[in-house]
ROGU-575916 format. One line per 4 residues: their letters; for each residue x, z, y of N, C-alpha, C, O. Coordinates in steps of 0.05 Angstrom, whole numbers, plus 32768, in hexadecimal, padded with zeros to 4 digits. Example, Ala and Ser with C-alpha at 12.3 -4.5 7.8 and 13.67 -1.06 7.14 Angstrom:
BEGIN
as = 8108 809C 7F8E 80F6 809C 7FA6 8108 809C 7FBE 811D 80A9 7FBE  8101 808E 7FD3 8111 808F 7FEB 8102 809D 8001 810C 80A1 8017
end
This chain:
BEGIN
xxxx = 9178 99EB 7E40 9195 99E8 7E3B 919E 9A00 7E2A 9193 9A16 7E2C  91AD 99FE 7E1F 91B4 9A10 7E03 91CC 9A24 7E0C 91D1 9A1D 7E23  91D7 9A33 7E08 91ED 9A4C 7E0D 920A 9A2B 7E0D 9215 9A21 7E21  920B 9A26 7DFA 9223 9A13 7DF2 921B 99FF 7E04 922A 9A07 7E17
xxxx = 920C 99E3 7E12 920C 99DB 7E24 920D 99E3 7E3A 9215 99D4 7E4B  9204 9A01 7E43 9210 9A0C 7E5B 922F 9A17 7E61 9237 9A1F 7E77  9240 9A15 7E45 925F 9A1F 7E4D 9266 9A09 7E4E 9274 9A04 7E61  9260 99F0 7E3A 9271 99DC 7E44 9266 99D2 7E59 9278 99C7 7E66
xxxx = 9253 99D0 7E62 924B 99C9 7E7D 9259 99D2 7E93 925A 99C3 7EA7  9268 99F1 7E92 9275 9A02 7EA7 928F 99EC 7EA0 9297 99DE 7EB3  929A 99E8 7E88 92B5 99DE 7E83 92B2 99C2 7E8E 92C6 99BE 7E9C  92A6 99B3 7E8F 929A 999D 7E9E 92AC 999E 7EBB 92C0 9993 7EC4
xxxx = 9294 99B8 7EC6 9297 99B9 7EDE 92B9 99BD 7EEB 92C6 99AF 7EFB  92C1 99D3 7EDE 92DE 99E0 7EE4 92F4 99C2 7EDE 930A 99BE 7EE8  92E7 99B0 7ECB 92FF 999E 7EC6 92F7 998F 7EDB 930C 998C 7EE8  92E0 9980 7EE9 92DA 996D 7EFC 92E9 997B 7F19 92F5 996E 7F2A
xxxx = 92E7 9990 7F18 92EC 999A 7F3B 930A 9998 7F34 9314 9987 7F43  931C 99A2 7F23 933B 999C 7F11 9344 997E 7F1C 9350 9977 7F31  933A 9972 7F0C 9345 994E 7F0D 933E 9941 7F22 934A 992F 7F2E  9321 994D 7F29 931F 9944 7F4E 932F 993F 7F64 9332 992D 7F74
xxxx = 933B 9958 7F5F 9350 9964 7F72 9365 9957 7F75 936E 995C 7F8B  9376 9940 7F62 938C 992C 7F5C 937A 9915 7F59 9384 9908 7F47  9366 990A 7F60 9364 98F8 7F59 9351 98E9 7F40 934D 98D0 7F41  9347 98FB 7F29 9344 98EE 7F13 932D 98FC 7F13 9328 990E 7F23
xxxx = 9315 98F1 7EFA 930A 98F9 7EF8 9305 9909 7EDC 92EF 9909 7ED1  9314 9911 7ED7 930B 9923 7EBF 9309 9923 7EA4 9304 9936 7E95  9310 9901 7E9C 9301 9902 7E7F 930A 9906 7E62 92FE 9907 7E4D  932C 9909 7E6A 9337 9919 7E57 9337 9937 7E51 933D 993F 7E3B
xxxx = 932E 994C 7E6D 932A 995B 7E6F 9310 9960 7E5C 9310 9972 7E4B  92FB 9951 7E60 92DE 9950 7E5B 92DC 994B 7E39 92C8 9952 7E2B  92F1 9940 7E30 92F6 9931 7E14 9304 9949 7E0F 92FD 994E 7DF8  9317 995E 7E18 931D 9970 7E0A 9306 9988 7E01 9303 9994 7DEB
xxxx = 92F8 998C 7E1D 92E1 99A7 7E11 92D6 9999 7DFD 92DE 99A4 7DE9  92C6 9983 7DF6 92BE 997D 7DEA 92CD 997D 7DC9 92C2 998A 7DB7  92E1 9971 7DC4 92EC 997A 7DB6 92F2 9992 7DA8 92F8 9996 7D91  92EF 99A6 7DC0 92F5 99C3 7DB4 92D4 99CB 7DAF 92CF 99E0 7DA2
xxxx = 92C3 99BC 7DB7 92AA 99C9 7DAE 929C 99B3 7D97 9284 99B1 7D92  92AF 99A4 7D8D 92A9 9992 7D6C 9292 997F 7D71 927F 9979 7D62  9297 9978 7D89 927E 995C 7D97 9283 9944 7D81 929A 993F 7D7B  926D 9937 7D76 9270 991C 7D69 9278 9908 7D79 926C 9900 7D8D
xxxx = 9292 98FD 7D6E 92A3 98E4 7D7A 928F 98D2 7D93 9291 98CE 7DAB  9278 98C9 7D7C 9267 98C0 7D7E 925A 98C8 7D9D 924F 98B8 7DAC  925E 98E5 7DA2 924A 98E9 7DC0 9267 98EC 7DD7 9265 98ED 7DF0  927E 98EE 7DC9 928F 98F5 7DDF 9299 98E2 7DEE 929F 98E7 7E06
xxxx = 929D 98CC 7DE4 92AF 98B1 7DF6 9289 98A8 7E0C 928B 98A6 7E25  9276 98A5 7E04 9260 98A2 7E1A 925F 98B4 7E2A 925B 98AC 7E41  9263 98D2 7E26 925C 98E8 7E2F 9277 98E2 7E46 9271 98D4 7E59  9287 98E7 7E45 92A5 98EA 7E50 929E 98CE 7E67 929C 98D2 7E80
xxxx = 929C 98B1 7E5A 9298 98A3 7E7A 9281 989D 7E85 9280 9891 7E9A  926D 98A5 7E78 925D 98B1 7E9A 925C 98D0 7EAA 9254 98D4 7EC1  9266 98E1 7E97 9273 98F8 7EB7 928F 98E8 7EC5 9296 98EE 7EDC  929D 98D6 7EB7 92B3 98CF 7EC6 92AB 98C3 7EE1 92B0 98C6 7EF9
xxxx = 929B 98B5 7ED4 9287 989B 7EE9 927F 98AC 7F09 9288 98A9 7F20  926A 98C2 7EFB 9266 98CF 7F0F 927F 98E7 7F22 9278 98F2 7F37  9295 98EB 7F16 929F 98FD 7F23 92B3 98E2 7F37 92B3 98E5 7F4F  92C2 98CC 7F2D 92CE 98B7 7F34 92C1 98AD 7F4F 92CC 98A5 7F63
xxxx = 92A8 98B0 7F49 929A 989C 7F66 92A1 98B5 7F84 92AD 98B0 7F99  9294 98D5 7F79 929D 98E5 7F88 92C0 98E0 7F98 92C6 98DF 7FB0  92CE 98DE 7F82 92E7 98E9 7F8D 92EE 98CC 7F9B 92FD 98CB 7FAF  92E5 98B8 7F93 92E9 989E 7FA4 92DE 989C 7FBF 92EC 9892 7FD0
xxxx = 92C8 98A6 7FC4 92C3 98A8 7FE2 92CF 98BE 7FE7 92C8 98C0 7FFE  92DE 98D4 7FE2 92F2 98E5 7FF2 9309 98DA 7FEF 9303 98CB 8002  931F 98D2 7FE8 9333 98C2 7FE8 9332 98AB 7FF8 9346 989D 7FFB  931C 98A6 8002 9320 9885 800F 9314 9895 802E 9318 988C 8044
xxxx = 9309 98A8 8029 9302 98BB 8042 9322 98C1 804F 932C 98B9 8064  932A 98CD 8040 934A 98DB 8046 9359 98C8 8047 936F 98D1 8043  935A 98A7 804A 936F 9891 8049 937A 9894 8034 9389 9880 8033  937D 989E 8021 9388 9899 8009 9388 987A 7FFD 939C 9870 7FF2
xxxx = 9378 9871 8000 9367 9854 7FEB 9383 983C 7FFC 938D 9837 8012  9385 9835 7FE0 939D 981B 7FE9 9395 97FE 7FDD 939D 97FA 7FC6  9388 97EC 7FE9 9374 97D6 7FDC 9390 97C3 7FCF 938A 97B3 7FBE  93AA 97C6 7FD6 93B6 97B8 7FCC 93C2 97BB 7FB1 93C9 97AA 7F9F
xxxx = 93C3 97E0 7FB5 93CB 97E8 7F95 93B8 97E7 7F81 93BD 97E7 7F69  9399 97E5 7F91 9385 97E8 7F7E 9383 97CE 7F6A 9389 97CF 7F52  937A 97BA 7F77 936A 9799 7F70 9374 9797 7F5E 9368 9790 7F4A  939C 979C 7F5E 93A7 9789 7F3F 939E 9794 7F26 939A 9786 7F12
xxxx = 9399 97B5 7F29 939D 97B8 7F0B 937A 97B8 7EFF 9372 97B6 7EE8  936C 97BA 7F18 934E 97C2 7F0B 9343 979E 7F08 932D 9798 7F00  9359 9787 7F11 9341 976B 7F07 9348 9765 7EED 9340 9750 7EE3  935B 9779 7EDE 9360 9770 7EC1 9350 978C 7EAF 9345 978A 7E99
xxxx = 9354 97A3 7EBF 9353 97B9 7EB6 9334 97B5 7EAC 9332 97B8 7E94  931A 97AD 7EB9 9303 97A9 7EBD 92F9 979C 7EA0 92E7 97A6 7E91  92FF 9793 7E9F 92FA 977B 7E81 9302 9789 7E6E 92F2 9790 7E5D  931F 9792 7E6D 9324 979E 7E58 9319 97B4 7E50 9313 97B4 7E39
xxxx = 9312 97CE 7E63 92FF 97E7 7E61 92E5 97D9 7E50 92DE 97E2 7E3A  92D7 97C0 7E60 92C3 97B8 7E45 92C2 97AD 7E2B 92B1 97AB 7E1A  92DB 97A5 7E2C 92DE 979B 7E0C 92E8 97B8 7DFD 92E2 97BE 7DE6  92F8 97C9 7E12 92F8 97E3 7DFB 92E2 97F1 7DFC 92E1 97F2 7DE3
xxxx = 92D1 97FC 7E02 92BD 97F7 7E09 92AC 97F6 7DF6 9298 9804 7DF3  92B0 97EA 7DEE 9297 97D6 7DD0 92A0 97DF 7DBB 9290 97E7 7DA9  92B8 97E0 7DB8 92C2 97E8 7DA2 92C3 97FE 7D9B 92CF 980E 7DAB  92B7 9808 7D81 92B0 9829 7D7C 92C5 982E 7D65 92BC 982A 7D4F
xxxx = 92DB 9836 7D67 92EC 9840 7D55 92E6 9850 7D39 92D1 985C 7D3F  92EA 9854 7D2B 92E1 986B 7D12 92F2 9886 7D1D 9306 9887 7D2B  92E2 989C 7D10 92EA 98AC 7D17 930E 98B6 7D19 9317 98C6 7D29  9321 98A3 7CFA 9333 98B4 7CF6 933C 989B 7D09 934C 988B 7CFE
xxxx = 9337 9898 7D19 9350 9883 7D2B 934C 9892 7D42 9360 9899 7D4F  932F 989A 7D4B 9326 98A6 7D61 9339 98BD 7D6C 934B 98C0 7D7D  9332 98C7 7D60 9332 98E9 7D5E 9360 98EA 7D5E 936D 98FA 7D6C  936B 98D9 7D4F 9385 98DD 7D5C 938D 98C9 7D77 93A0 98CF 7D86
xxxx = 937F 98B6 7D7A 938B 98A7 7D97 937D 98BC 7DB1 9383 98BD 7DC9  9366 98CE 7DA1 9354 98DE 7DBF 9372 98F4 7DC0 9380 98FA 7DD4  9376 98FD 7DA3 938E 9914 7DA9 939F 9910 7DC1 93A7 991B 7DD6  93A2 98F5 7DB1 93C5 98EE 7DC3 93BE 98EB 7DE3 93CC 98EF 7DF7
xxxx = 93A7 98E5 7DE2 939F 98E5 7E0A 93A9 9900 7E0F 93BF 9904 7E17  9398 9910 7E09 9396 9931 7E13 93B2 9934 7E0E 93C0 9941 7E1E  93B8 992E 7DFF 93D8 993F 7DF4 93F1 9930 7E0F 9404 993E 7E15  93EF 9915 7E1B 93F9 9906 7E27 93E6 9914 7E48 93F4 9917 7E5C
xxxx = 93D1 9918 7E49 93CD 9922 7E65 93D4 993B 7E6C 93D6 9943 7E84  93DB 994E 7E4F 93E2 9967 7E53 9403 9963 7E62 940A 996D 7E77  9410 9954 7E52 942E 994F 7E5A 9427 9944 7E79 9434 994E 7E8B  9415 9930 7E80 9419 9922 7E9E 9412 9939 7EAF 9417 993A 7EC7
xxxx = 9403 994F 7EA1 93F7 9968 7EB5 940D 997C 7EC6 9410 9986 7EDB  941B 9978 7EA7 9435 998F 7EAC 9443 9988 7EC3 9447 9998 7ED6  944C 9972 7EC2 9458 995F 7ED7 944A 9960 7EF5 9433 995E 7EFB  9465 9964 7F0A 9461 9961 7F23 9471 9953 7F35 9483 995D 7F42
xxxx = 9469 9938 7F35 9475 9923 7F41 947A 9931 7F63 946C 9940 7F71  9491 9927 7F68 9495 9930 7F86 9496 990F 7F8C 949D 98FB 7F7F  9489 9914 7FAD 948F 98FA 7FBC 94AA 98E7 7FB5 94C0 98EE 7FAF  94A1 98CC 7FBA 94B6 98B6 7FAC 94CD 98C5 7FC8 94CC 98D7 7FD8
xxxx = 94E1 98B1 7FC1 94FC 98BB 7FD9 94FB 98A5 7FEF 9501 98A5 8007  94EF 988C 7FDC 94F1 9873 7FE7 94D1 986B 7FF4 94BD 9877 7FED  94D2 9855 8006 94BC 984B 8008 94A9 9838 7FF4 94AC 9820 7FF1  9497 9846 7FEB 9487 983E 7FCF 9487 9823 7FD9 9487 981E 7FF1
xxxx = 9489 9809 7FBC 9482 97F3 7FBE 9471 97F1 7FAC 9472 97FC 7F96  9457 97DB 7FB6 9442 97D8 7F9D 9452 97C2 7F8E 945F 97B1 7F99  9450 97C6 7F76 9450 97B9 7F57 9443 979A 7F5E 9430 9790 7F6A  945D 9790 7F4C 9454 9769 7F57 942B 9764 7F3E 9420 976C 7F2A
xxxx = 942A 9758 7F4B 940F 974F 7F45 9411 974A 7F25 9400 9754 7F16  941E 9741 7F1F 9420 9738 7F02 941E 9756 7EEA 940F 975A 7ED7  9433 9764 7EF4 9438 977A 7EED 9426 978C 7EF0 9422 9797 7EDA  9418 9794 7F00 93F6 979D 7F09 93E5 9792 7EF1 93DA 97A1 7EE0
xxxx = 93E5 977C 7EF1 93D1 9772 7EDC 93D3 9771 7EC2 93C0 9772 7EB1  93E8 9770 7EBE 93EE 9773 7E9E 93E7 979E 7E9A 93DA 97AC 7E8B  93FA 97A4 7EB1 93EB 97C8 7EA7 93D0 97D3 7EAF 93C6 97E8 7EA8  93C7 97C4 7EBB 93A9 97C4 7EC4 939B 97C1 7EA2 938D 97D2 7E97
xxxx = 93A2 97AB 7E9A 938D 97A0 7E82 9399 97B7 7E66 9388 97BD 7E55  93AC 97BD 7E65 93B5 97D4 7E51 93AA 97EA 7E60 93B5 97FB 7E53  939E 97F7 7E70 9397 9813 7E70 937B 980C 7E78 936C 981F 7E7C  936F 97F1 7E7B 9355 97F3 7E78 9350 97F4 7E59 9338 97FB 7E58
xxxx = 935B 97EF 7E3D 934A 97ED 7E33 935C 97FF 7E24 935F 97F9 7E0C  9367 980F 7E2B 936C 9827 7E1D 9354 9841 7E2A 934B 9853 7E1C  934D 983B 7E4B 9333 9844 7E4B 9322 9840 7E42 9316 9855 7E3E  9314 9829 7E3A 9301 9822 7E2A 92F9 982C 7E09 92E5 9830 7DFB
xxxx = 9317 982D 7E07 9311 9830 7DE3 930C 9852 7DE6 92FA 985B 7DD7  931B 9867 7DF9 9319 9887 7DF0 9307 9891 7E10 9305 98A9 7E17  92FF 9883 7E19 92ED 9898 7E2D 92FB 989A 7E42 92EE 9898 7E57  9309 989C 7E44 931A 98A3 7E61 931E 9891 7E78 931B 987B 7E6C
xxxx = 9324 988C 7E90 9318 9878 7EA9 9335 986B 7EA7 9335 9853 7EAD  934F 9876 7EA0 9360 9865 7E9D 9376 9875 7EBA 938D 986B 7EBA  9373 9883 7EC8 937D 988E 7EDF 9396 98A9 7ED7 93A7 98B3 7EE5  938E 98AF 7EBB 93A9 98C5 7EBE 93BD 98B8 7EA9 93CC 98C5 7E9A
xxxx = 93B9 9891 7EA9 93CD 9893 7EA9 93E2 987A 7EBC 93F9 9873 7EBB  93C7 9870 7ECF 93CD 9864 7EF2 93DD 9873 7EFB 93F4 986C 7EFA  93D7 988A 7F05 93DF 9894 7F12 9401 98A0 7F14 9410 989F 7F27  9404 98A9 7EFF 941A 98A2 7EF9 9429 9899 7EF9 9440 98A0 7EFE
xxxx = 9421 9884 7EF2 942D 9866 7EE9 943F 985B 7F0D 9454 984E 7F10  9430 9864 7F1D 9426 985B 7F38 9448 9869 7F3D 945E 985E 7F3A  943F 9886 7F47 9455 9899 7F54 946C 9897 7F40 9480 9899 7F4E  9473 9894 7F29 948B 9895 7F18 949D 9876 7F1A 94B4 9874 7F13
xxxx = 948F 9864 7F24 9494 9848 7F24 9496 9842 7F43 949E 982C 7F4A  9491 9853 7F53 949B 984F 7F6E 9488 983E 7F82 948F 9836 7F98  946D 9838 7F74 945B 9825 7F81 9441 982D 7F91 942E 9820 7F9A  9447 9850 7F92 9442 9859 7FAC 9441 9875 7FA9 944E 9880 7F97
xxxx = 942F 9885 7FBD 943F 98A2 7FBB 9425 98B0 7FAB 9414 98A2 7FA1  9424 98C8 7FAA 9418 98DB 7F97 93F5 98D9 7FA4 93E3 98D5 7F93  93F1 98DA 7FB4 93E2 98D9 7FC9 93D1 98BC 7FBE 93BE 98BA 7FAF  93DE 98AA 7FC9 93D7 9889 7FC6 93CE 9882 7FA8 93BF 986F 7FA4
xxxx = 93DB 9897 7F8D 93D5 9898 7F78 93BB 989E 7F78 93AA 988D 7F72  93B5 98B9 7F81 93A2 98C5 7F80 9387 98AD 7F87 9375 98A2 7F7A  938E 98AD 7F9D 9374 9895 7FAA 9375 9878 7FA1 9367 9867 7FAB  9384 9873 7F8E 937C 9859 7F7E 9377 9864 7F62 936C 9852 7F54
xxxx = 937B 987C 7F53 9370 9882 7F3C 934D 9886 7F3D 933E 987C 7F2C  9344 9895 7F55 932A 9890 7F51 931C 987F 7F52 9307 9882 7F46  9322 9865 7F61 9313 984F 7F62 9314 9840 7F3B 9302 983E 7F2B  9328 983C 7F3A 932E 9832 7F20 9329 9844 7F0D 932A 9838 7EF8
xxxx = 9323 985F 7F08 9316 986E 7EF3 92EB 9862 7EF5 92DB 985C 7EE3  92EA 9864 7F12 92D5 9856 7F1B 92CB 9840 7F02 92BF 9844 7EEC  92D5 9827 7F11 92D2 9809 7F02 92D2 980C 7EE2 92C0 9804 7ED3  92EE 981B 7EDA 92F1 981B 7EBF 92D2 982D 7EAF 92C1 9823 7E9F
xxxx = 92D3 9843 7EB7 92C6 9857 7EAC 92A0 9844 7EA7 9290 9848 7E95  929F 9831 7EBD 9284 9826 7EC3 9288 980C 7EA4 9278 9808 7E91  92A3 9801 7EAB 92A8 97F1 7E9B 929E 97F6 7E7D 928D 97EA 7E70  92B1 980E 7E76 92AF 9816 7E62 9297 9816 7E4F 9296 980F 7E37
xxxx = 927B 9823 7E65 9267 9830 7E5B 925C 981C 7E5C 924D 981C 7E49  925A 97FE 7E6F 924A 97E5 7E6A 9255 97D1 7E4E 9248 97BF 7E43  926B 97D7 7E48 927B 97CE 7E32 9269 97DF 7E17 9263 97D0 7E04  9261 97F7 7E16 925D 9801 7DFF 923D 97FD 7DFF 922E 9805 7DED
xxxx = 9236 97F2 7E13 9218 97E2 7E10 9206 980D 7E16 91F9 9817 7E03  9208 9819 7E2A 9200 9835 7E25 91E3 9837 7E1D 91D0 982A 7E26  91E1 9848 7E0B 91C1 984D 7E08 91BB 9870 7E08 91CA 9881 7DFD  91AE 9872 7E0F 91A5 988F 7E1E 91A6 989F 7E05 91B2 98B4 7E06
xxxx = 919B 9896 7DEC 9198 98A6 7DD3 91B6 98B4 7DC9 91BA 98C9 7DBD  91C7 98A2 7DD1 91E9 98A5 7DCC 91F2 98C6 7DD8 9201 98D5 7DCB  91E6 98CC 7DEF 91F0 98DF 7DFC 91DE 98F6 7DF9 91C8 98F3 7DEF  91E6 9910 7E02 91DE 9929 7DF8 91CF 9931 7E0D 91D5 992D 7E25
xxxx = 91B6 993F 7E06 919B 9943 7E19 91AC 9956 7E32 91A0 9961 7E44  91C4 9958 7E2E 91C2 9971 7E45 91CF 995D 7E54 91D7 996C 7E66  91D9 9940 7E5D 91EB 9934 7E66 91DA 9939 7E8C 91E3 9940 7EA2  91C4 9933 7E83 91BB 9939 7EB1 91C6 995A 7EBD 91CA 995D 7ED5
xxxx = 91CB 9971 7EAA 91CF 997C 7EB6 91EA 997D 7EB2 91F6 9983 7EC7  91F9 9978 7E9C 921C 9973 7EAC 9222 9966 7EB9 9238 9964 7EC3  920C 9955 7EBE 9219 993E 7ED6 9217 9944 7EF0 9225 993C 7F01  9201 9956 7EF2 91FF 9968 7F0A 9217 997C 7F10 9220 997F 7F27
xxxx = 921D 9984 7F03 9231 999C 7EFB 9251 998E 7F08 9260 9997 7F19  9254 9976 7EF7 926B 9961 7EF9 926E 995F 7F16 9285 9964 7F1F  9253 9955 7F2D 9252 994E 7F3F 9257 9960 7F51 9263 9957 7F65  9250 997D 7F50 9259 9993 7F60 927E 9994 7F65 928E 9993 7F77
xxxx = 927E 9996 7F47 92A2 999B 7F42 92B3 9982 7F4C 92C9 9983 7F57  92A2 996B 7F44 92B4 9954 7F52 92B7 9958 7F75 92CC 9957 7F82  92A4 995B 7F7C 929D 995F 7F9C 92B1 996E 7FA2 92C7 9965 7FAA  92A7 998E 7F9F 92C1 99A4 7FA8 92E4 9999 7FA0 92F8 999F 7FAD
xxxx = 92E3 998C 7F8B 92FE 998C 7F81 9309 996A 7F96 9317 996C 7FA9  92FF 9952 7F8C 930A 993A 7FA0 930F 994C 7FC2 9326 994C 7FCA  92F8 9959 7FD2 92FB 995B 7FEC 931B 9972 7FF3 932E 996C 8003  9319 998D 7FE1 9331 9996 7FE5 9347 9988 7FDC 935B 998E 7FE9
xxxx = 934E 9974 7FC8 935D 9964 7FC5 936A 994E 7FD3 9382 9947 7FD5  934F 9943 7FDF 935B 992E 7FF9 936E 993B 800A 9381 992F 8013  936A 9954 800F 936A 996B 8022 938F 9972 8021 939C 997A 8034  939A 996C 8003 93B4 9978 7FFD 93B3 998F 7FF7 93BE 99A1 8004
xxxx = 939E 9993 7FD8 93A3 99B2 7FD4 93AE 99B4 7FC0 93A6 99AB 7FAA  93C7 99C4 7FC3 93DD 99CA 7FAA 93C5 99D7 7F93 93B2 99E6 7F94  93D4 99C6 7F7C 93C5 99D6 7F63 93D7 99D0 7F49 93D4 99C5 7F33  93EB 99DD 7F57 9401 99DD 7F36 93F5 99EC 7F29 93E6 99E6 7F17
xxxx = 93F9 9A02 7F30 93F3 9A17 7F15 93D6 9A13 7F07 93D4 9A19 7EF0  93C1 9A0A 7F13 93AB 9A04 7F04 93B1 99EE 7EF3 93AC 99F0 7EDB  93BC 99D9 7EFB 93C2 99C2 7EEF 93D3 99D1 7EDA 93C5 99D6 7EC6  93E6 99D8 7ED6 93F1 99DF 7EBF 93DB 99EC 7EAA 93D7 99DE 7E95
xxxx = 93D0 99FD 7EAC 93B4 9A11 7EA4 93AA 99F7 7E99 93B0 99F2 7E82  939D 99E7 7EA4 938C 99DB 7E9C 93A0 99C5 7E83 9395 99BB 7E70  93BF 99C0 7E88 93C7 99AD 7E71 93D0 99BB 7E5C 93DF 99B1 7E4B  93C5 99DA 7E5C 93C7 99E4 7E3F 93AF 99E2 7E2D 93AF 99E1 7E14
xxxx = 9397 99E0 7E41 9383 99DB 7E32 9386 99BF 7E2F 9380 99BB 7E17  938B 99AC 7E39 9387 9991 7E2B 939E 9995 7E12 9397 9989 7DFE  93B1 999F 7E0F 93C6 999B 7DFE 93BF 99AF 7DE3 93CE 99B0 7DCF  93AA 99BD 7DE6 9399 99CA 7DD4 9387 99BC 7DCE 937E 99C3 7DB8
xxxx = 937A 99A9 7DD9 9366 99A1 7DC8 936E 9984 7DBA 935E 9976 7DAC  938B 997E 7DC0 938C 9966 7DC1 939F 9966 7DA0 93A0 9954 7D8E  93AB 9981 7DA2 93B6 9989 7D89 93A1 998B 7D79 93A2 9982 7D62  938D 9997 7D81 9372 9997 7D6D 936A 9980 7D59 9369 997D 7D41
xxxx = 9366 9976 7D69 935E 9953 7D69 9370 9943 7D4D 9367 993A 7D38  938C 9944 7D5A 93A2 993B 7D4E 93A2 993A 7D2F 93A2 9928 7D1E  93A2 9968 7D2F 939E 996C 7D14 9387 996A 7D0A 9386 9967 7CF2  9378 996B 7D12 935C 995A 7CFF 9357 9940 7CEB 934A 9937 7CD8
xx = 936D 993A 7D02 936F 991E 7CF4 9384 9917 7CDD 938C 9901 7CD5  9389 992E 7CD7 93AC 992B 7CC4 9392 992A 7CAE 9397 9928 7C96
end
């Protein structure tokens, strides 16, 4: 492993134990180092959902450990979300489309980062079935097309819309970064040559940081101020991105 696969490998790590911690797994985080270290389009949307894959499954069995997991909020959005992750999925964008829809993620998770939803006032109601499915199938295949599991922007979606609390977010974003992230990578048909020789040991790396980060997370561990820290770097690389593309 080379000097440069061992920092982003650390950046790996620090972003998986980060996004763990709420819920997600990482892959806008993962899409920004990469970005700041000039990764080919080409290796970053494969690269990005299988550490998602693997940090997602982690934080899913701690969230459903801690009662988090809500099977009712989950089912609607991931039986549309699923399909769509593979049809985006397949589709390999050119670079000058890439490279500004990846901006606008990072630049859009940096803003959801900043943000600190406080508990609803009311008692969360889940979202009528219909409505689940139609946003289910738009953030699956907005996962599909840029790498990302589709969860930072569930989650959200979840606590701002009143259809359950921050918590309940949390433990239905990893399942559905899960499905999607799997989706995604069976959609793009994966072949091993696609991804970068150092991918076993970030994935090792991923798996440490996911671990430590999902378990203190289940747990209720405040992490504003990191979370902020960390949506300057997405909002740096995401500006990167942006202007590259002008």
């Amino acid at each position: 492993m080379t000097l440069h696969d061992l920092i982003l490998g650390l950046l790996f790590l620090l972003t998986a134990l980060l996004y763990s911690s709420v819920g997600h797994a990482g892959a806008s985080g993962y899409l920004a180092a990469m970005a700041l270290f000039d990764m080919a389009p080409a290796q970053m949307k494969p690269t990005a959902l299988v550490l998602n894959a693997c940090v997602a499954l982690i934080g899913t069995w701690n969230f459903w450990r801690g009662g988090w997991f809500r099977w009712r909020l989950f089912w609607p959005f991931a039986v549309t979300s699923i399909p769509a992750a593979l049809i985006g999925g397949a589709i390999t964008l050119p670079d000058i489309y890439y490279r500004p829809l990846v901006g606008a993620v990072l630049v859009y998770s940096a803003v959801r980062l900043l943000m600190s939803p406080s508990q609803a006032q009311v008692e969360p109601r889940p979202p009528s079935i219909a409505v689940a499915i139609v946003s289910g199938a738009v953030l699956g295949l907005l996962s599909g097309l840029t790498g990302v599991g589709g969860g930072i922007f569930l989650s959200p979606l979840i606590v701002f819309a009143g259809w359950g609390t921050v918590r309940e977010a949390s433990g239905v974003a990893a399942p559905f970064i899960l499905v999607n992230s799997v989706a995604g990578l069976a959609g793009r048909g994966l072949i091993a040559s696609t991804l970068p020789a150092a991918i076993p040991a970030w994935l090792l790396m991923v798996l440490v940081g996911g671990t430590i980060g999902s378990w203190l997370g289940s747990r209720r561990l405040p992490m504003l101020a990191i979370r902020r820290l960390l949506a300057v770097v997405l909002l740096l690389a995401g500006s990167k991105m942006l202007l590259a593309a002008i």
